[in-house]
C-alpha positions in Angstrom: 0.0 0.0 0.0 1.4 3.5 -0.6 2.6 5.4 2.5 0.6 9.0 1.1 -2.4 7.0 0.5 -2.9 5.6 3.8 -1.9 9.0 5.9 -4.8 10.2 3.4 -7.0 7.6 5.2 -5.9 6.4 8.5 -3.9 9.3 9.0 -2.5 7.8 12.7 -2.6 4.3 11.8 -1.1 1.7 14.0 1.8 -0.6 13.1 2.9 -4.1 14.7 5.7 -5.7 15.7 8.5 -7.3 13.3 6.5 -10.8 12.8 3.8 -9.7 10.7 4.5 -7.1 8.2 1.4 -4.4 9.3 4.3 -2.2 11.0 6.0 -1.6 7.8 5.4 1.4 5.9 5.3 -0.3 2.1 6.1 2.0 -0.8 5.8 0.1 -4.1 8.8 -1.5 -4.7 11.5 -0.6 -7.8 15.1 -1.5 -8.7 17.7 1.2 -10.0 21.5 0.8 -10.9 23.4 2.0 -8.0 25.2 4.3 -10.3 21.8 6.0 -11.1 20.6 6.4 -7.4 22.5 9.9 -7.2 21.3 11.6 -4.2 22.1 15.3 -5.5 20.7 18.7 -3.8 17.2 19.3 -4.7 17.0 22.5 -7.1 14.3 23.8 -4.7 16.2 23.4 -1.5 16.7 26.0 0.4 19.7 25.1 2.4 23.2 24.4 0.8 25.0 21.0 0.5 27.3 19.8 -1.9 26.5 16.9 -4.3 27.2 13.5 -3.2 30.6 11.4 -3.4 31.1 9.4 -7.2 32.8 6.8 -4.7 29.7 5.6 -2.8 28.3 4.1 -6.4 31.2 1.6 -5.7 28.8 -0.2 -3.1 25.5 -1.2 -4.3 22.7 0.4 -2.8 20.6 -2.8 -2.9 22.8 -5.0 -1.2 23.4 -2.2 1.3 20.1 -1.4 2.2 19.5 -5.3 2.2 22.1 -5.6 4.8 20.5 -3.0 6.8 17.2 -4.3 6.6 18.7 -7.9 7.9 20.7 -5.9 10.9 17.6 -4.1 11.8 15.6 -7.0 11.9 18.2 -9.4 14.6 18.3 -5.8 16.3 14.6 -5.9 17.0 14.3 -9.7 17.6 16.4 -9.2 20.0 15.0 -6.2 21.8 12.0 -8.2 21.9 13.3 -11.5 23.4 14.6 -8.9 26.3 11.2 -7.2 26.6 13.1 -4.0 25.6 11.0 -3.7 22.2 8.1 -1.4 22.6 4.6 -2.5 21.3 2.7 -0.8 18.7 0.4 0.6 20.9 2.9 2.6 23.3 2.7 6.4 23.7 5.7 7.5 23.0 6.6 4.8 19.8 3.3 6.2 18.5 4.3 9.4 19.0 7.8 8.8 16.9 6.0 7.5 14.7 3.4 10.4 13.9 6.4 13.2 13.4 7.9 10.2 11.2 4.7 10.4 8.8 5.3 13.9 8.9 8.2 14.1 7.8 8.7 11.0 5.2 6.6 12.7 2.0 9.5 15.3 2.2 11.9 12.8 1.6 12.1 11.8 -2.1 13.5 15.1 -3.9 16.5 14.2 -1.6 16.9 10.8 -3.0 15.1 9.4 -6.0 14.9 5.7 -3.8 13.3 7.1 -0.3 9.8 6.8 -2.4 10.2 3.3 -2.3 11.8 2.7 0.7 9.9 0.4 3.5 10.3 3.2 6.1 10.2 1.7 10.1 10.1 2.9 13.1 10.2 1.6 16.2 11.0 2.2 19.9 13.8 0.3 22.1 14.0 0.4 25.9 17.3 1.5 26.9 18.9 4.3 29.3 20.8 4.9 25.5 21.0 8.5 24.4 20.6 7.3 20.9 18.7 7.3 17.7 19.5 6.0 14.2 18.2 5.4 10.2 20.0 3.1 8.8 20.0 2.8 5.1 16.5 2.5 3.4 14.6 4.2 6.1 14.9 1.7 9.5 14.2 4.6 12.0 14.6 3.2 15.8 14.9 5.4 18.8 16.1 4.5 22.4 13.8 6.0 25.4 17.1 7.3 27.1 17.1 10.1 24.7 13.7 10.9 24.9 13.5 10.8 28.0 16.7 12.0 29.5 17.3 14.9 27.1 13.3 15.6 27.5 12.2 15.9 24.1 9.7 18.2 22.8 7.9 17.0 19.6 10.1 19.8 17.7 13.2 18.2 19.0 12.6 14.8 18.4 11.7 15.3 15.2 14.8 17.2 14.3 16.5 14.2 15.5 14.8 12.0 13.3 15.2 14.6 10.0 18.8 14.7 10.8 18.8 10.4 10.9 16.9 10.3 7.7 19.5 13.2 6.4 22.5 10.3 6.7 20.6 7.6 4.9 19.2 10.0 2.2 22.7 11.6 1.5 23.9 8.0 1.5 26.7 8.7 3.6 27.1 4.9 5.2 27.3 4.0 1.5 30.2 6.2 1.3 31.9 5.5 3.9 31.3 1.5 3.7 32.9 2.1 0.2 35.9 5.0 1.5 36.7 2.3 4.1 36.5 -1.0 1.9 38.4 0.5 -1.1 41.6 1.7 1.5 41.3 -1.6 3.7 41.4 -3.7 0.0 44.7 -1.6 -1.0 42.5 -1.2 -4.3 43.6 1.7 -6.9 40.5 3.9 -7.8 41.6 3.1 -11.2 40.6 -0.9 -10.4 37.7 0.0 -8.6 36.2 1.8 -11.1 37.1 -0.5 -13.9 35.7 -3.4 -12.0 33.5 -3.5 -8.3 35.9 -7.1 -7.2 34.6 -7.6 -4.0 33.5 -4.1 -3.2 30.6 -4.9 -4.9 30.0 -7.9 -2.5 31.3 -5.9 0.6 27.7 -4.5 1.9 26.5 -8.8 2.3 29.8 -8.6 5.1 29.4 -5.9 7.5 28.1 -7.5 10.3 27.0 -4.5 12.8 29.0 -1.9 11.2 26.0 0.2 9.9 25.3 1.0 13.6 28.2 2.2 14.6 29.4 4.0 11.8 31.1 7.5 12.2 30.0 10.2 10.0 32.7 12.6 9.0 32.1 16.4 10.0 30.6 17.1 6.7 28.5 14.8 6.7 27.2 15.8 9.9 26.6 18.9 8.6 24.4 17.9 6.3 22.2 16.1 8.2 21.8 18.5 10.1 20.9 21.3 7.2 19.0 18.7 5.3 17.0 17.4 8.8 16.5 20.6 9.5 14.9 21.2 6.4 12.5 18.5 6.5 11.4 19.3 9.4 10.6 22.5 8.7 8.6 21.7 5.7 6.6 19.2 7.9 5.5 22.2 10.0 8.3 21.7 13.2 9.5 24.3 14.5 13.2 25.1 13.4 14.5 27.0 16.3 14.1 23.9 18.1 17.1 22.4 16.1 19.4 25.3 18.5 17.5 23.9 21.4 18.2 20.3 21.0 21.7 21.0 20.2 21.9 22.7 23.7 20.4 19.9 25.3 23.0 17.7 23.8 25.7 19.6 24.9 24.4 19.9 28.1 24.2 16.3 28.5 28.0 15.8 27.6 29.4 12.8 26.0 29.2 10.3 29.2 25.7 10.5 29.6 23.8 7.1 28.7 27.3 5.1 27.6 28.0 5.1 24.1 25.6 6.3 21.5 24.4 9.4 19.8 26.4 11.8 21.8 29.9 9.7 21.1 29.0 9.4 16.8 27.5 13.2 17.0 29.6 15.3 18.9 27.6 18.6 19.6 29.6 21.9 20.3 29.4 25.7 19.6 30.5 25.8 15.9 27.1 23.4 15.1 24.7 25.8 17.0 26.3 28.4 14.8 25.9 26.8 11.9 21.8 26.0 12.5 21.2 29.6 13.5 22.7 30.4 10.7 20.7 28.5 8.3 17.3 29.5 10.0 16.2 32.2 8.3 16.3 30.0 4.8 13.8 27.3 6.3 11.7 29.8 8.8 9.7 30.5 5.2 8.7 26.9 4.8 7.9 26.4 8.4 4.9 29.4 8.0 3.8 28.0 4.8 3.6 24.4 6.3 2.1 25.8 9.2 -0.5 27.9 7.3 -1.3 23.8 5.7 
């Protein structure tokens, strides 16, 4: 079933647990080359990012977000075996899940393959300050940072735009290839006249997608590009400063490793936001006005 069809008619519509397939968001399904699955800046964006890295068509998008889709699930089977995994029918999972439906028809013009992307959310039980989309839309969220950092509905859902941000600029496709192509010794020269076994690398990677560091530019543009989306979904984008704060406040012990260890907060990122709210305050009235 598509995604905008169903918001059109069960607009906050439940969704199960992992063994039946009601919890997953279904957008019809499509195959592209991973050479044609470019993730480049939307010419109606109003926030500046460069294009995306040539070197990330080295991995296949496919197999990645395969691999992702097989971490995610062992991830939640066993969150559930612990009685960590929330149920569909929990208050706060539902409300993740609401800003999620928000935000998601924003997604596309940043990456032709979101549209069909089985988007997930789902809730784990952990003193964690964390959160995470992995590649092709497997949102999950930890309670610690909900509740520890006291989320408003504006912050949490600038954590999520700046999660979807990573997997829509592709950047754990990048750096799965960056990483693969130096720890293989392989030439660019090789690598681009034939994948070897980068093209087999993303079937390997064990739990690598969830704990991958993003460089500083790619921080930066999940944060630009989250904070886009959520402005276009109508949240408010001063609350990207706010949450920022909250992070830093916390500091990097708070909740063992996480969020706050793979996305360092500090002065220079708050600068940056505030910086770039005046460009997205125009779509947050407009959405606002419906």
């Amino acid at each position: 079933m598509c995604l905008l069809c169903d918001l059109k008619s069960h607009p906050v519509a439940d969704t199960a647990v992992r063994e039946r397939p009601a919890h997953v968001w279904n957008a019809r399904r499509g195959f592209l080359l991973a050479a044609g699955a470019a993730a480049a800046e939307p010419a109606l964006a109003q926030v500046e990012v460069g294009k995306s890295s040539a070197l990330r068509n080295l991995v296949s998008a496919d197999q990645l977000e395969g691999a992702a889709d097989k971490q995610y699930a062992q991830m939640l089977a066993e969150a559930k075996a612990k009685g960590e995994l929330a149920p569909s029918g929990d208050g706060q999972l539902q409300r993740l899940r609401t800003i999620a439906r928000r935000l998601i028809p924003h997604t596309a013009p940043w990456n032709s393959r979101a549209s069909r992307w089985q988007w997930e959310v789902n809730l784990i039980r952990s003193e964690q300050i964390n959160a995470f989309c992995m590649p092709g839309g497997k949102i999950a969220f930890y309670t610690g940072i909900l509740e520890k950092l006291k989320l408003t509905d504006d912050e949490a859902a600038m954590i999520m735009g700046h999660e979807m941000a990573h997997a829509l600029r592709e950047h754990a496709r990048e750096r799965v290839a960056k990483t693969s192509a130096t720890g293989m010794g392989l030439s660019l020269a090789a690598q681009l006249l034939g994948l070897g076994q980068l093209g087999d690398v993303a079937a390997n990677l064990g739990t690598q997608l969830l704990s991958l560091k993003y460089s500083r530019d790619d921080e930066t543009e999940a944060d630009l590009v989250g904070l886009e989306l959520a402005a276009r979904a109508a949240y408010l984008p001063r609350a990207s400063v706010t949450l920022w704060q909250k992070m830093a406040a916390a500091g990097g012990g708070a909740g063992g490793p996480g969020f706050l260890s793979t996305h360092p907060s500090g002065p220079n990122r708050i600068r940056e936001l505030e910086a770039n709210l005046p460009k997205v305050q125009g779509l947050y009235e407009q959405a606002r006005r419906g």
